[in-house]
PDB file with one MODEL, atoms N, CA, C and O in Angstrom:
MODEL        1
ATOM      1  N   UNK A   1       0.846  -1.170   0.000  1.00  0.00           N
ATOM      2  CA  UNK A   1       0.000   0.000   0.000  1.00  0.00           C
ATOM      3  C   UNK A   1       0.893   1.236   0.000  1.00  0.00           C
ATOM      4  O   UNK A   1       1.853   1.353   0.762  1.00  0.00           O
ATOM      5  N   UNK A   2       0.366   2.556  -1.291  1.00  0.00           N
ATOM      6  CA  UNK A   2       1.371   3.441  -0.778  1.00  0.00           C
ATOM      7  C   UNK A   2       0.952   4.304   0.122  1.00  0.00           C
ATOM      8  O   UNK A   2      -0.160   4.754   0.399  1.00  0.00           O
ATOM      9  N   UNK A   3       2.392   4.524   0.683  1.00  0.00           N
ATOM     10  CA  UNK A   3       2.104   5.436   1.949  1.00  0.00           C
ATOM     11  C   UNK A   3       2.286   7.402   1.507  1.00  0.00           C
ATOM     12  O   UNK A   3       2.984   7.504   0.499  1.00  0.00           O
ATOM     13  N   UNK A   4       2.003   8.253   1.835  1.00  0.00           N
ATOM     14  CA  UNK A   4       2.484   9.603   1.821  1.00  0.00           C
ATOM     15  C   UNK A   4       2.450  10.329   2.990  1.00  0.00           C
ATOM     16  O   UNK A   4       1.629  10.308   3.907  1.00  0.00           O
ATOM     17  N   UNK A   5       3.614  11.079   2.808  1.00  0.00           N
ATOM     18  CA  UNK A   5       3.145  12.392   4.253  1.00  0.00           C
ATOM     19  C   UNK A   5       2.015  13.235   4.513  1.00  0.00           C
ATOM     20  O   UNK A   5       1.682  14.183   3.801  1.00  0.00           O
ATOM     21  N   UNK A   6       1.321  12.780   5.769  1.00  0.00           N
ATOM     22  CA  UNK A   6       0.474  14.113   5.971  1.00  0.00           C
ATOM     23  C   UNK A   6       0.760  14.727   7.062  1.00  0.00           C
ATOM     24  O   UNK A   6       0.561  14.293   8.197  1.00  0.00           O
ATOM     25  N   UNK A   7       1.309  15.912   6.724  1.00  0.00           N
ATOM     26  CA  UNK A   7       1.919  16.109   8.683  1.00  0.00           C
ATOM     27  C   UNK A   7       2.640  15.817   8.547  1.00  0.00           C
ATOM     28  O   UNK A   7       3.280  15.734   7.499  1.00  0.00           O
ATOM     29  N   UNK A   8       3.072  15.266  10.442  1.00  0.00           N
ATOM     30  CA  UNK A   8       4.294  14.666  10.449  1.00  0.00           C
ATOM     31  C   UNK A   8       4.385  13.068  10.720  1.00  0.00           C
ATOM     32  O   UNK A   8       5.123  12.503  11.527  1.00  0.00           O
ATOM     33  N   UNK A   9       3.251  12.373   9.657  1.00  0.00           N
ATOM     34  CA  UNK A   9       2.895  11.290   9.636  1.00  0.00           C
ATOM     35  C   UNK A   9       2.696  10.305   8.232  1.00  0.00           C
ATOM     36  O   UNK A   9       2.430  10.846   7.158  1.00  0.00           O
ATOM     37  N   UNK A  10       2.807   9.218   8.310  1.00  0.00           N
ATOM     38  CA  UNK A  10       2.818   8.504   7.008  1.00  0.00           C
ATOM     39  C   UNK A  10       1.145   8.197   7.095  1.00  0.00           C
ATOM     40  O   UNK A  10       0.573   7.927   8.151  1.00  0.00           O
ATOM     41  N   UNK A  11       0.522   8.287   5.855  1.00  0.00           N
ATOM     42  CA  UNK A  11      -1.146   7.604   5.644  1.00  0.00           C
ATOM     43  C   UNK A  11      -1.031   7.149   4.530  1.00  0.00           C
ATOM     44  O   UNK A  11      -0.091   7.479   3.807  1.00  0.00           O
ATOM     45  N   UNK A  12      -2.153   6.123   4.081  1.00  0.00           N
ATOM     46  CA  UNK A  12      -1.969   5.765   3.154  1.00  0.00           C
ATOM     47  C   UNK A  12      -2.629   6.959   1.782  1.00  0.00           C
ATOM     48  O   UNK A  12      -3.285   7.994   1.900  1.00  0.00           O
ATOM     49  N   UNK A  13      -2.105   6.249   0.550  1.00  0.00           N
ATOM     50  CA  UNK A  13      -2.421   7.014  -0.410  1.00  0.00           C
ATOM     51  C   UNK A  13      -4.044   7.183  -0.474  1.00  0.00           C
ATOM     52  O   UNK A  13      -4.660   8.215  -0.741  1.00  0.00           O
ATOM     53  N   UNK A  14      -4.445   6.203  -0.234  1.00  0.00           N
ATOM     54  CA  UNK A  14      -6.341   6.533  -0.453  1.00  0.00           C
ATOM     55  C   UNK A  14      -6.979   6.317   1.205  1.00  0.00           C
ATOM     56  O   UNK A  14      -6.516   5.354   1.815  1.00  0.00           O
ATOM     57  N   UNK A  15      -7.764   6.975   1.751  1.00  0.00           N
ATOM     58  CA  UNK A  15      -8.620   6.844   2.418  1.00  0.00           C
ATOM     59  C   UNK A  15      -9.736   5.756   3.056  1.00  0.00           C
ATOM     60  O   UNK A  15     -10.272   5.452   1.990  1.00  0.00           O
ATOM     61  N   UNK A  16     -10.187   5.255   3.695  1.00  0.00           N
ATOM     62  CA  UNK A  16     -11.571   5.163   3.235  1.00  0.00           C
ATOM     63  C   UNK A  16     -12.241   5.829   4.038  1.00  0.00           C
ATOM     64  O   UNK A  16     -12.011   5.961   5.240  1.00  0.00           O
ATOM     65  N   UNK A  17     -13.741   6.621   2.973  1.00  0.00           N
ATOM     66  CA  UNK A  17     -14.250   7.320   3.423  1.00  0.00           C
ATOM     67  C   UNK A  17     -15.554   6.657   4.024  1.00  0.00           C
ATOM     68  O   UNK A  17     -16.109   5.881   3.246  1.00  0.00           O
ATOM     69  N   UNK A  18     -16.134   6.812   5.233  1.00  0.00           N
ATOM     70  CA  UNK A  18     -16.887   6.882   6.553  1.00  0.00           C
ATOM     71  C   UNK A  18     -18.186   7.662   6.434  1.00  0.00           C
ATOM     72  O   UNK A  18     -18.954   7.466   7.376  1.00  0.00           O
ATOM     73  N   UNK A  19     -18.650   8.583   5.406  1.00  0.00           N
ATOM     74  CA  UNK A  19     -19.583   9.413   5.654  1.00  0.00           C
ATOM     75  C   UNK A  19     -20.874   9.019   5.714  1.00  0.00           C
ATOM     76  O   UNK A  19     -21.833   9.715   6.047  1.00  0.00           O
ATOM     77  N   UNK A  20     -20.875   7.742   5.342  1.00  0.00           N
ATOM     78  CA  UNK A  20     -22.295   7.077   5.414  1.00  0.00           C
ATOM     79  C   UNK A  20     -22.247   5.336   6.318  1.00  0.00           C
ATOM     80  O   UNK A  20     -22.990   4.356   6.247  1.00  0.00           O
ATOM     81  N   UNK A  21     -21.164   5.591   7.007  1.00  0.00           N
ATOM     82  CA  UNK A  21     -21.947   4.584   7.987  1.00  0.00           C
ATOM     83  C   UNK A  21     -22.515   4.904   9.269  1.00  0.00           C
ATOM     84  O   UNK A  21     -21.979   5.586  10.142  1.00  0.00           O
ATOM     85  N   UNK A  22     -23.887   4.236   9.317  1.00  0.00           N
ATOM     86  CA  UNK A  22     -24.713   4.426  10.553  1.00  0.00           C
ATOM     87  C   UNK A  22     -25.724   5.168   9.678  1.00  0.00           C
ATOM     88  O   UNK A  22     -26.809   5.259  10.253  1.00  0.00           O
ATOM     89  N   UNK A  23     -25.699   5.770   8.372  1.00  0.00           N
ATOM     90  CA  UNK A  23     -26.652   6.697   7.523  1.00  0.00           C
ATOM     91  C   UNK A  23     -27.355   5.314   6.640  1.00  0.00           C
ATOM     92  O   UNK A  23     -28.033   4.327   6.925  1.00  0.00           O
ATOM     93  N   UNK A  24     -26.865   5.792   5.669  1.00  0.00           N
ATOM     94  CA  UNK A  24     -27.593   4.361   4.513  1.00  0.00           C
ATOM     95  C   UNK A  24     -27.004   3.383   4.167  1.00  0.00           C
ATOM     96  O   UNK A  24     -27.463   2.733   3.227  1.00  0.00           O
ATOM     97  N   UNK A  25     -25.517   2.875   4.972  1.00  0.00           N
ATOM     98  CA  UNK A  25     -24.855   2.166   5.644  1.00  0.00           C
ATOM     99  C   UNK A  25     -24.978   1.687   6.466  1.00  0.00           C
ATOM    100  O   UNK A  25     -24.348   2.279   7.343  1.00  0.00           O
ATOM    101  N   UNK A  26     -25.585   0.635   6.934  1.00  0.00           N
ATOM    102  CA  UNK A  26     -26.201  -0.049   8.499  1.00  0.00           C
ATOM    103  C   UNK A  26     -25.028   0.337   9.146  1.00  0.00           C
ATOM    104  O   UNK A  26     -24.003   0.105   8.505  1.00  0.00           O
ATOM    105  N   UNK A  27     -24.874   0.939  10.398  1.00  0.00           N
ATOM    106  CA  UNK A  27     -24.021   0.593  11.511  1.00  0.00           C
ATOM    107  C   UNK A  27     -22.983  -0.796  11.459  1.00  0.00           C
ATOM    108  O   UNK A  27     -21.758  -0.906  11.403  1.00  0.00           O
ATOM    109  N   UNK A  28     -24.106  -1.786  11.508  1.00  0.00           N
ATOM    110  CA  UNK A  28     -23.104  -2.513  11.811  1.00  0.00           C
ATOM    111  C   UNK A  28     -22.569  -3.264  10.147  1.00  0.00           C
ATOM    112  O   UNK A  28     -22.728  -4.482  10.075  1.00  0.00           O
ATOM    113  N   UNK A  29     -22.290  -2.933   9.564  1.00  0.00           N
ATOM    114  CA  UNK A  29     -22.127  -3.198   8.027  1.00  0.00           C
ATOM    115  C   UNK A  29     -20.479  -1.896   7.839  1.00  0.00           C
ATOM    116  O   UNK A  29     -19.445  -1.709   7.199  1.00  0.00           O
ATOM    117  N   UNK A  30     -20.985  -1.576   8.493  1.00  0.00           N
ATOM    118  CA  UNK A  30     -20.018  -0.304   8.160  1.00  0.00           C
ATOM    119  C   UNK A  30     -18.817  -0.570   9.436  1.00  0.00           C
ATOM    120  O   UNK A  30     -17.797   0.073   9.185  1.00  0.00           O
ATOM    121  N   UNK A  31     -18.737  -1.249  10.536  1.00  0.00           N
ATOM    122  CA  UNK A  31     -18.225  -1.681  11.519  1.00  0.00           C
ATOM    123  C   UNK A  31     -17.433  -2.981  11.002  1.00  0.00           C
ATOM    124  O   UNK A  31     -16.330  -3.337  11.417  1.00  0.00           O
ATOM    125  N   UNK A  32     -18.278  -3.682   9.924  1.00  0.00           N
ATOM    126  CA  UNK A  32     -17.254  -4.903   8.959  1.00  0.00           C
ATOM    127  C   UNK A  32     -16.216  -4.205   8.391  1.00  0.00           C
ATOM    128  O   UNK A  32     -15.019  -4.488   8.440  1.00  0.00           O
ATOM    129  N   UNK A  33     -16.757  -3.257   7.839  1.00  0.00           N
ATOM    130  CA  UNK A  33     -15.982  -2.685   6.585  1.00  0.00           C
ATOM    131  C   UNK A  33     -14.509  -2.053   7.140  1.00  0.00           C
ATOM    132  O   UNK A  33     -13.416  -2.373   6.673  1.00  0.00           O
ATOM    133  N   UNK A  34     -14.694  -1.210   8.096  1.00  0.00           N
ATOM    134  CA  UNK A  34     -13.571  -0.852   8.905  1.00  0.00           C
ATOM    135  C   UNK A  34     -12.785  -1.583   9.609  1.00  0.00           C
ATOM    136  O   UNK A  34     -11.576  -1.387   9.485  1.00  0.00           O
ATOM    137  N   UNK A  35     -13.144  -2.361  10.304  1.00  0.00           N
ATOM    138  CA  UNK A  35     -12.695  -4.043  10.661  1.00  0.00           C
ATOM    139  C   UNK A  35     -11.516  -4.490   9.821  1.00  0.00           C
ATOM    140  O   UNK A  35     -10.318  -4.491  10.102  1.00  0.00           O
ATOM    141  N   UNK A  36     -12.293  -4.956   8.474  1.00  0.00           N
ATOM    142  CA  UNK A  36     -11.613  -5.473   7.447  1.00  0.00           C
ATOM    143  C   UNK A  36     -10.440  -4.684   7.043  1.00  0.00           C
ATOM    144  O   UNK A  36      -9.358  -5.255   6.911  1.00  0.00           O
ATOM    145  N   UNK A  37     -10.594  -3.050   6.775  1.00  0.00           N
ATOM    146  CA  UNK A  37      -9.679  -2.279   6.368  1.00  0.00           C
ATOM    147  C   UNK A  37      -8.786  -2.209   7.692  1.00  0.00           C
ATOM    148  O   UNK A  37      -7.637  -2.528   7.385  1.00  0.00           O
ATOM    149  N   UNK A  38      -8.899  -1.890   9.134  1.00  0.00           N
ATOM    150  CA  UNK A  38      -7.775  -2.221   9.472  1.00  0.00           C
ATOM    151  C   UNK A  38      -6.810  -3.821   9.531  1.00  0.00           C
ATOM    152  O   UNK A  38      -5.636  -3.962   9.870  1.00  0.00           O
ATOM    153  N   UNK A  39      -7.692  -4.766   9.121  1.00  0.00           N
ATOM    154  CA  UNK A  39      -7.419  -6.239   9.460  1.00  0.00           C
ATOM    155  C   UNK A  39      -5.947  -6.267   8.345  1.00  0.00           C
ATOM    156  O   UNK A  39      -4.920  -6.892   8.609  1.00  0.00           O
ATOM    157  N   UNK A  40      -6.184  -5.366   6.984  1.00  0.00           N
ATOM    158  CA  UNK A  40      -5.434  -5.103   6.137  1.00  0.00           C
ATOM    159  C   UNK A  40      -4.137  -4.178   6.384  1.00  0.00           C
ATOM    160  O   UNK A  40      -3.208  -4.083   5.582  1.00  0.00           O
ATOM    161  N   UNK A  41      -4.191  -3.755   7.171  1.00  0.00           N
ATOM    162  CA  UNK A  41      -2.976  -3.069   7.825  1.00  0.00           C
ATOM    163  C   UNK A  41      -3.159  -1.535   7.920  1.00  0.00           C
ATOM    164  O   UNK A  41      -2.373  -0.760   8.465  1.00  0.00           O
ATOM    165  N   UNK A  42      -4.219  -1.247   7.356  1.00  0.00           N
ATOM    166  CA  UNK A  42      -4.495   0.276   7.356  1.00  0.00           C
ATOM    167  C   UNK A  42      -5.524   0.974   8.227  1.00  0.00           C
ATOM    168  O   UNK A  42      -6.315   0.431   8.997  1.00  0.00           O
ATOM    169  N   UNK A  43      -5.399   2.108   8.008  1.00  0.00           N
ATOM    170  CA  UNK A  43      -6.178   2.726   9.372  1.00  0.00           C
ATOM    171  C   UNK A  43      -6.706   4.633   9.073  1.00  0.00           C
ATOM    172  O   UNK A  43      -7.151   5.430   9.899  1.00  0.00           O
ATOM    173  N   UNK A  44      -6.463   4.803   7.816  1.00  0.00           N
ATOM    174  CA  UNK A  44      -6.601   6.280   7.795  1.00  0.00           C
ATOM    175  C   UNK A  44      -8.113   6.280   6.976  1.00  0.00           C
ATOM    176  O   UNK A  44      -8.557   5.698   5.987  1.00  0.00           O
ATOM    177  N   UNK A  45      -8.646   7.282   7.975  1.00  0.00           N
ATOM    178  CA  UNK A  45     -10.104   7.077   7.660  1.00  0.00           C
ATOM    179  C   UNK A  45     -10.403   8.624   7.456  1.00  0.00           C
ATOM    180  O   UNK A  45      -9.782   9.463   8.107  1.00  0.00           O
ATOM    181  N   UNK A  46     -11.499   9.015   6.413  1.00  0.00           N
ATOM    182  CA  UNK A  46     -11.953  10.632   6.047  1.00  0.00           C
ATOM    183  C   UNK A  46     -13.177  10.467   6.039  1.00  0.00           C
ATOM    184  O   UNK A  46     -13.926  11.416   5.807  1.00  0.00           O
TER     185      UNK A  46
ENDMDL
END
C-alpha cells in the first residue's frame, strides 16, 4: 500500500471514506468494513 506524508505522519495514499456509515450504511455493516480495512494493515479514515 502506498504510503504519503500528511503532517508529520505517514497515511496511506487513499482513504476510506466513513460518511455514510450508521446513515444508509447499516451501523453494523459499516463496523465490517472498517474491521476489514484495518485487518489489512491500514487505518486512515476521512
Amino acid at each position: 500500500m502506498q504510503k504519503r506524508a500528511f503532517g508529520s505522519v505517514q497515511v496511506s495514499a487513499i482513504g476510506l471514506g466513513s460518511s455514510e456509515f450508521g446513515g444508509a450504511c447499516p451501523e453494523s455493516l459499516g463496523r465490517e468494513f472498517m474491521d476489514a480495512y484495518v485487518a489489512i494493515g491500514d487505518g486512515f479514515f476521512i
